[in-house]
Steps between C-alpha positions, in 0.01 A plus 500: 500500500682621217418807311321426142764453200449718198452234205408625135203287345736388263802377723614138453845364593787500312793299475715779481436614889576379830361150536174561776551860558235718687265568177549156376376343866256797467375371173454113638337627791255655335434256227455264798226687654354568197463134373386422911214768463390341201470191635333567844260665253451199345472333774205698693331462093544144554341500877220729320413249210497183778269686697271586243533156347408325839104424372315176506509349109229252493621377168821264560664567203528860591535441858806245368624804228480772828675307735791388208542926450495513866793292579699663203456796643621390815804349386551832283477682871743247663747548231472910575485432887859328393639779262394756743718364777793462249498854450499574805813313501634721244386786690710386792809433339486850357496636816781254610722615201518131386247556195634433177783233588445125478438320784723206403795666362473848614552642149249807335186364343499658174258777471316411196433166743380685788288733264291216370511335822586741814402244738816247362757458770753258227696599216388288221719291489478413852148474478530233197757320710254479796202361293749250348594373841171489569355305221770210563360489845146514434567195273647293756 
């Protein structure tokens, strides 16, 4: 394991360095973790409310108003079960050295990109090309 990076609070990548140098792969990597934490907090909040939530309504409309919250909540927990495992993915290519670069062309992902989205593995453009293609072939 590698020895902790020194990162000042206010560190965020610049254009002006190296493209995916050690304290910008330092920065994802903990901005990955972070956001994971925060949802496997979520998550165990989630497993708390159903839990708690799992009584006997004798009235059916708020039996039918429980069960509706319940099965948002579960599809809320399926789309973090989801997320999680794509940042793990992101986790893993940072440790592979191939975080950052698209997976279609192989160019940088811009870093503004990857700062609003860290878990993107296409450049934008790449990204719109590939839900383009896939729109014309969902419509077939």
């Amino acid at each position: 394991m590698k020895a902790e990076m020194f990162l000042p609070d206010d560190y965020r990548p610049a254009e002006d360095e190296p493209f995916m140098n050690e304290r910008q792969l330092e920065y994802f990597r903990r901005k990955l973790l972070v956001w994971k934490q925060e949802l496997l907090d979520q998550s165990a909040e989630t497993l708390d409310n159903l839990t708690e939530s799992a009584r006997n309504v004798p009235d059916l409309a708020d039996r039918a108003s429980e069960e509706t919250d319940r099965a948002l909540e579960l599809r809320t927990r399926d789309r973090q079960r989801k997320l999680i495992s794509k940042i793990d993915a992101a986790l893993r290519r940072i440790d592979n050295g191939e975080y950052g670069y698209c997976e279609m062309t192989g160019e940088p992902i811009s870093l503004k990109r990857l700062d609003a989205r860290p878990i993107a593995t296409m450049t934008l453009e790449a990204q719109e090309k590939h839900e383009r293609r896939e729109k014309v072939h969902r419509d077939d």
